[in-house]
N, C-alpha and C positions, 0 to 999 in steps of 0.2 A: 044395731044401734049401740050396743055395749061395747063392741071393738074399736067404733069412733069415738066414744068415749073416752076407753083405756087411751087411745092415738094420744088423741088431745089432754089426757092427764100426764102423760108419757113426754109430750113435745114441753108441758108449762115446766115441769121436773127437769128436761134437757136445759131449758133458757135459762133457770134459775141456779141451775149448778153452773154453768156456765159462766153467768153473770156472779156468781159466786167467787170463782177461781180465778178470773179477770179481772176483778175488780181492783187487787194491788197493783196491777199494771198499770192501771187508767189513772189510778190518784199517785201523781206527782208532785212533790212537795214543793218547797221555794228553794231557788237560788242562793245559799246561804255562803257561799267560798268558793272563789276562785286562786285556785292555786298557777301561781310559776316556778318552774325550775329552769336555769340556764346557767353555763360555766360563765357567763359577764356578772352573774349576780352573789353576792357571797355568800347569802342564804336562800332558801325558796323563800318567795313573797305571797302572804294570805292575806288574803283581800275579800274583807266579809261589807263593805260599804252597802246597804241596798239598792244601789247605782247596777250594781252587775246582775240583777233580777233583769234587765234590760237583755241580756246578753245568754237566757237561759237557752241548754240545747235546743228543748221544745218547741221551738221557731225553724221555720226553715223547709223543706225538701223532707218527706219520710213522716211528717209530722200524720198521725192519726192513717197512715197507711200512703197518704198520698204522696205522687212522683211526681210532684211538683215542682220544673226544675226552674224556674223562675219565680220561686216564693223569695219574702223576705223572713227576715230575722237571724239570730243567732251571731256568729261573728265573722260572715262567711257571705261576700259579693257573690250570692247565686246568679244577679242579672249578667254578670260578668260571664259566666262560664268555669269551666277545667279550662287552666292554664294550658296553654301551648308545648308541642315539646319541647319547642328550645328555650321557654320561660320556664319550662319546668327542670331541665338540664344544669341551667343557671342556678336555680337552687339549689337541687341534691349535689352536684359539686362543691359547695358552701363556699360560693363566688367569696374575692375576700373581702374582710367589714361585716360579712353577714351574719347575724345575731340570731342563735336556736336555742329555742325553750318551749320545754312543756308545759301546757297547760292543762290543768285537770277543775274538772265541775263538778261540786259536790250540791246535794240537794238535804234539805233540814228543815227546820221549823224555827222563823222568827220568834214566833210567838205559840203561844201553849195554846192548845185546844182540841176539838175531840175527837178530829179526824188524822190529826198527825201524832205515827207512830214511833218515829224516828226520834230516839233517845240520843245521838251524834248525826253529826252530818256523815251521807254515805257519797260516797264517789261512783258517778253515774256518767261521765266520759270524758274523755281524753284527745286532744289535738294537737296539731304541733305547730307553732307559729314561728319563721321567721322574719327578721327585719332589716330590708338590705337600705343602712345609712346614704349609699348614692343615689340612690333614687326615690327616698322618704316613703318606701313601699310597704306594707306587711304583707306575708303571705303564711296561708293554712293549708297544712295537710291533712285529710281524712285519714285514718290507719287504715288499713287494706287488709285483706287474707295476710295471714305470715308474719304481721305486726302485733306487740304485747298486748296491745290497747283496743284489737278487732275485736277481742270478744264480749270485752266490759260493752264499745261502744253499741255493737248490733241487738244487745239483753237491753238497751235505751232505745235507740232507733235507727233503723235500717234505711240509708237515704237514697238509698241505688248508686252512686257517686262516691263511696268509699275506693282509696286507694290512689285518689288524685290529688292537685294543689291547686289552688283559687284564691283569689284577691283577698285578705284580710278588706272590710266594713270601713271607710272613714272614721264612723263613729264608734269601733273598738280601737284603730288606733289614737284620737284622740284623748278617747277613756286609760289608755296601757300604756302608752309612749310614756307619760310623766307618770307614771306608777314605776316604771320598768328604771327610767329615768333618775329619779330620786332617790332609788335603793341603788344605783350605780355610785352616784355622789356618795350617798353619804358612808359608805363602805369606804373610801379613798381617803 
């Protein structure tokens, strides 16, 4: 009786440190910046609108463990697929016209309260989006093994589909075109 005991005081002590040391993984802050960098643009562009909370990685494929590959969210046509190879040859070539920038997501606190830690906003993943003008398209890269940005991205979330490229969202580029757009202009 005393050994089942000890079990069961021994398993409550496992869950709780457990749930202890995990617990900063699970609490993800808000969407506070969206950063671009691209050689069309004169500066990177930050972009703190609460619009792009829309747009947080946390959506999508990989979300809470799942290989979900027809989820939605983030900025990233999962119903679409991994691009083809010669839609994706198209890209990495940098067919011409075609516009690359990075984009990076930082996570922070709107607003003050007792559960957000985050003194500055931190950068919790990175993608790469191109924009090819003849065919009013966006397209996103996931970083892959061997990329700068694999290791930030997989310490955020592991989508099984790193190291491919897929349909940029209608509704990121509706949201980014005249973002991306406007800091072209008025640079000129």
């Amino acid at each position: 009786m005393e050994m089942v005991r000890n079990m069961k005081h021994t398993l409550i002590l496992i869950i709780l440190l457990s749930l202890a040391v995990s617990a900063p993984l699970w609490a993800k802050g808000e969407m506070v910046l969206i950063e671009v960098k691209g050689a069309t643009l004169p500066a990177p562009i930050q972009i703190t609108d609460p619009k792009i909370e829309e747009f947080t990685p946390w959506s999508g494929p990989g979300v809470n463990g799942a290989r979900v590959p027809n989820a939605d969210g983030f900025i990233i046509d999962w119903h679409a697929g991994v691009l083809s190879q010669q839609a994706t040859q198209h890209v990495e070539q940098q067919a011409p016209g075609l516009q690359h920038y990075e984009i990076s997501f930082y996570e922070g606190c709107r607003t003050k309260n007792d559960w957000c830690t985050e003194k500055e906003p931190r950068l919790v993943y990175v993608v790469f989006y191109d924009y090819d003008p003849s065919s009013a398209r966006g397209f996103v890269y996931l970083p892959g093994k061997g990329d700068p940005s694999y290791q930030l991205n997989m310490g955020t979330i592991w989508r099984h589909v790193e190291g491919n490229w897929f349909l940029a969202t209608h509704s990121w580029e509706e949201f980014i075109r005249p973002v991306i757009e406007k800091a072209i202009t008025q640079s000129h």
